[in-house]
C-alpha positions in Angstrom: 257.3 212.3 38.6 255.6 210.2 41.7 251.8 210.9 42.1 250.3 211.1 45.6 247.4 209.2 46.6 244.3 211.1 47.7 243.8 211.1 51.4 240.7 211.2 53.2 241.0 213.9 56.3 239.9 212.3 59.5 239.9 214.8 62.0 241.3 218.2 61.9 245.0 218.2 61.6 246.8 218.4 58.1 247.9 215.0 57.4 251.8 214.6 58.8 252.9 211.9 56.1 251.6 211.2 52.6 251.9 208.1 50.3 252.7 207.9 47.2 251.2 205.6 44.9 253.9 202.8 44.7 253.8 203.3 48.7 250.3 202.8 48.8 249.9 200.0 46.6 252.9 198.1 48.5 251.1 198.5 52.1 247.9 197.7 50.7 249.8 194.4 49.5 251.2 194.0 52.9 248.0 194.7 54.9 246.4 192.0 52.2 248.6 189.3 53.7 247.5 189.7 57.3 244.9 188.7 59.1 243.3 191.3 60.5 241.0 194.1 58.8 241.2 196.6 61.7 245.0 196.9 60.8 246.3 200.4 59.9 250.1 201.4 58.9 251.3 203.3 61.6 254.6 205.8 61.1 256.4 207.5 64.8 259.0 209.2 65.1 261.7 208.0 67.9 264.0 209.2 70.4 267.4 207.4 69.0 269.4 206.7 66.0 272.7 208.2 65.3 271.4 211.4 63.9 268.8 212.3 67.0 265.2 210.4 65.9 264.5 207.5 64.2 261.7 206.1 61.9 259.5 203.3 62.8 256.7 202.0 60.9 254.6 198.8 62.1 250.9 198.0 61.5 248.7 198.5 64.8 244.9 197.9 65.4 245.3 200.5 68.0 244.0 204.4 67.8 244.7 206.7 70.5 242.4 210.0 71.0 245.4 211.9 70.1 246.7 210.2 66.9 246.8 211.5 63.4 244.6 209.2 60.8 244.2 209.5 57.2 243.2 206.7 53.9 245.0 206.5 51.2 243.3 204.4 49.3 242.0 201.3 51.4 245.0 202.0 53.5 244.9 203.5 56.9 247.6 205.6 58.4 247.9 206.1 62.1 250.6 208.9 62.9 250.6 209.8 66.8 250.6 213.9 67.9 254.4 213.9 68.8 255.5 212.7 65.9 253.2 214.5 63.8 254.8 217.3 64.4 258.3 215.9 63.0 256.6 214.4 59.8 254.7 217.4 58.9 255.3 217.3 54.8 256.6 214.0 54.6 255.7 211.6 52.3 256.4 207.9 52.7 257.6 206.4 49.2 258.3 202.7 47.9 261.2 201.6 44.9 261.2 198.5 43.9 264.4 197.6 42.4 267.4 195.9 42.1 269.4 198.5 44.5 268.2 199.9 47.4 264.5 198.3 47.2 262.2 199.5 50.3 260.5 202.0 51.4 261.5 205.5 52.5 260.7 208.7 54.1 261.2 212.2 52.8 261.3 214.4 55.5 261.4 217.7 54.6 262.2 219.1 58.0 265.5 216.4 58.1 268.2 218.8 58.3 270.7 216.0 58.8 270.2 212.3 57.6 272.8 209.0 58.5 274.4 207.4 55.9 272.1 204.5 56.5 269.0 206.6 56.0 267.2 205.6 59.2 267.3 208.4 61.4 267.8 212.4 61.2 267.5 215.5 63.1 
């Protein structure tokens, strides 16, 4: 069973995306290596893919008004409002093993996934 890490509500809005504690602990290892301590994981949603939207996560040092942001932990994640809305109930996870190592989004309102596990509608 994965536990979630606790997430501090910044603003108003239910948090879109939630880490679990493997994910967590791998972007706080990640944000580690950087330079930079204004950086924040940022998940969006995209037009594109070959089921209709695609996933895109990058770390950014840039909030907008509008965006989503919660802690988890010491990490930061910046969600914007339109892809909010497609994440809502997600949770962001991390394997680390000898198949199919990474990380990955459960998207409860996927009602159609690619084989490749990038993109849904």
């Amino acid at each position: 069973m994965t536990t979630m890490s606790t997430s501090v509500n910044i603003g108003k809005k239910p948090a879109p995306v939630t880490l679990s504690d493997g994910a967590s602990a791998k972007v706080a290892e990640l944000l580690a290596q950087e330079e930079g301590e204004e950086l924040a994981l940022r998940v969006a949603v995209k037009p594109g893919g070959c089921s209709g939207y695609s996933y895109e996560m990058f770390f950014d040092t840039e909030v907008m008004p509008d965006d989503v942001v919660r802690e988890f932990g010491s990490v930061r994640v910046v969600v914007d409002s339109a892809s909010a809305e497609l994440l809502t109930g997600s949770t962001l996870e991390y394997s680390d093993g000898l198949q199919g190592a990474g990380f990955n989004i459960i998207n409860p309102n996927a009602t159609r996934t690619c084989g490749c596990g990038s993109s849904f509608s």
